[in-house]
N, C-alpha and C positions, 0 to 999 in steps of 0.2 A: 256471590262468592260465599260457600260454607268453609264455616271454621272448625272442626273436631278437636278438643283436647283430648289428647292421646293418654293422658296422665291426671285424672280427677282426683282430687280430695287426699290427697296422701300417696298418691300412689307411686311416685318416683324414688321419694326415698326407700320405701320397699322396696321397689323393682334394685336401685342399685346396692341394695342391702344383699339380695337375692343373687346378684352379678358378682361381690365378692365372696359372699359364703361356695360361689359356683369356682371360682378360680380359687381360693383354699382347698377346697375338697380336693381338686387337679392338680395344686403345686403346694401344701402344705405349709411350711414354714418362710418361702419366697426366697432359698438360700439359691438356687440355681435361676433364678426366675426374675426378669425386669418388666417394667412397666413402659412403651413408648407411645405419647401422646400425640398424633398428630396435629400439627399447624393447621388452620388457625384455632377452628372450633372444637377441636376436637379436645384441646388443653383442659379447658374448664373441665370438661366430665374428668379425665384424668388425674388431675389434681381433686376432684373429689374421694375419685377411685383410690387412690393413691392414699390420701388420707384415714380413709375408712380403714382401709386394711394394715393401716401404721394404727390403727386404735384397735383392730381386732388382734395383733400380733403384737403386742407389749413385748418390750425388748429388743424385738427383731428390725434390719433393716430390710426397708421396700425401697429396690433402688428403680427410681423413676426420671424419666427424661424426656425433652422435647424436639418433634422432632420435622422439621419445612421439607416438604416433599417439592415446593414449586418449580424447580428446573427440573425434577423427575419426572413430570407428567407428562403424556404422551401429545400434549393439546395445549401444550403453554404457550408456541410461536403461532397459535393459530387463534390467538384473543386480539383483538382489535384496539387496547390498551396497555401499558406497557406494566408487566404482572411485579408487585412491591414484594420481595420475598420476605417471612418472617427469621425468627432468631430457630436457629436451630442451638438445643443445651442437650447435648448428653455428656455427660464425665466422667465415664463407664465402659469399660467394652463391654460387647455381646457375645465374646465369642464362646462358643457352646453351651451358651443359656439359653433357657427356652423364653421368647421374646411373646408379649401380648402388647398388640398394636390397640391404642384406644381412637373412636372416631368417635363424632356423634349421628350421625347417619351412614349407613351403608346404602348406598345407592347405583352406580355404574359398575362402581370397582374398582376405576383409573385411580384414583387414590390411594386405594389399599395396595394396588400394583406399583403404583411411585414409591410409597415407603416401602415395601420390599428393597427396590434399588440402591433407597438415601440411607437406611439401615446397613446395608452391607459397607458401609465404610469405617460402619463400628465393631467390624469382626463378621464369623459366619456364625448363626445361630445354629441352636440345637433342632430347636422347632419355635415356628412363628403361626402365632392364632392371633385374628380380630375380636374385640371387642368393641359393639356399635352399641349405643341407646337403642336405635330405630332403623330396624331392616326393611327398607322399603323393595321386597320379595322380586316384585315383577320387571324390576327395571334394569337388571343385570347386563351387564355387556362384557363383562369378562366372568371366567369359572371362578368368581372369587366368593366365598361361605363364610361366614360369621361363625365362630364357636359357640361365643356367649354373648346373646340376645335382648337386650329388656324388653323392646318389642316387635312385632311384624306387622306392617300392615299392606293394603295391598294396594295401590298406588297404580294410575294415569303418568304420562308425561308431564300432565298439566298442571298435576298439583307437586305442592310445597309442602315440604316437611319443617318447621320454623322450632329451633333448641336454641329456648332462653335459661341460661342457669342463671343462679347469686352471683358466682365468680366472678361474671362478667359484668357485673354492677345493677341484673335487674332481678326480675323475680322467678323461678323455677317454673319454667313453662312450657310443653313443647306440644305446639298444634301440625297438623294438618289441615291446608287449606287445597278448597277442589274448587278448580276455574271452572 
């Protein structure tokens, strides 16, 4: 089993430094603009995301929320266990803001295709763009595209893309492993 860190020496914080200077340049002062984190993993980046851009935007609100896609997905009665939904928190509507979904990996897409669904009960957006850490490229199963990217790599079935943050109580880490 090889392990690839995707993210050496510094390099994440760049990358997500990079990810908000990219969503400022696209929505500028974040007056029309929310942030939606999805459940479970995807929070941690969010709330960093989130944070970032409440320090690069002094004064201004970043209205951010979370968001359980799990009775959305197209594949939840078909696990073998009985699936623990988490807290879904938004306190905001959406309606005609332009919505940025945060994940930590983009991978099939059934995810990013649930929070489409679990989002519309917060209004109808203006426009809804993904935001993933890690586009793993080749594994798509639905027409679903990333806007803004930290990275792409190019990915087997077989391997595992593994996003450790602080948030989550360990240390900033995100491998790639190949069976």
């Amino acid at each position: 089993m090889k392990k690839l860190d995707l993210f050496p020496d510094g390099k994440l914080d760049v990358t997500l430094l990079r990810l908000c200077h990219q969503l400022l340049e696209n929505y500028g002062d974040f007056e029309d603009t929310v942030l939606l984190a999805l459940q479970p993993r995807g929070v941690y980046l969010g709330r960093r995301i989130s944070q970032l851009l409440t320090a690069l935007l002094p004064g201004k609100t970043v209205l951010y929320g979370e968001l359980d896609v799990t009775f959305f997905r197209d594949d939840f009665r078909r696990r073998d266990s009985v699936l623990e939904p988490n807290k879904t928190q938004v306190d905001f509507l959406i309606e005609n803001k332009n919505v940025i979904l945060i994940d930590d990996v983009l991978y099939t897409g059934r995810t990013t295709r649930a929070a489409m669904d679990a989002m519309l009960a917060f209004g109808r957006p203006k426009s809804v763009e993904l935001l993933a850490l890690v586009d793993r490229r080749h594994q798509r199963e639905l027409p679903i595209e990333g806007s803004f990217i930290g990275i792409t790599v190019d990915t087997l079935d077989t391997d595992h893309v593994t996003v450790e943050l602080r948030e989550a109580g360990g240390e900033d880490k995100v491998f790639l492993t190949e069976k």
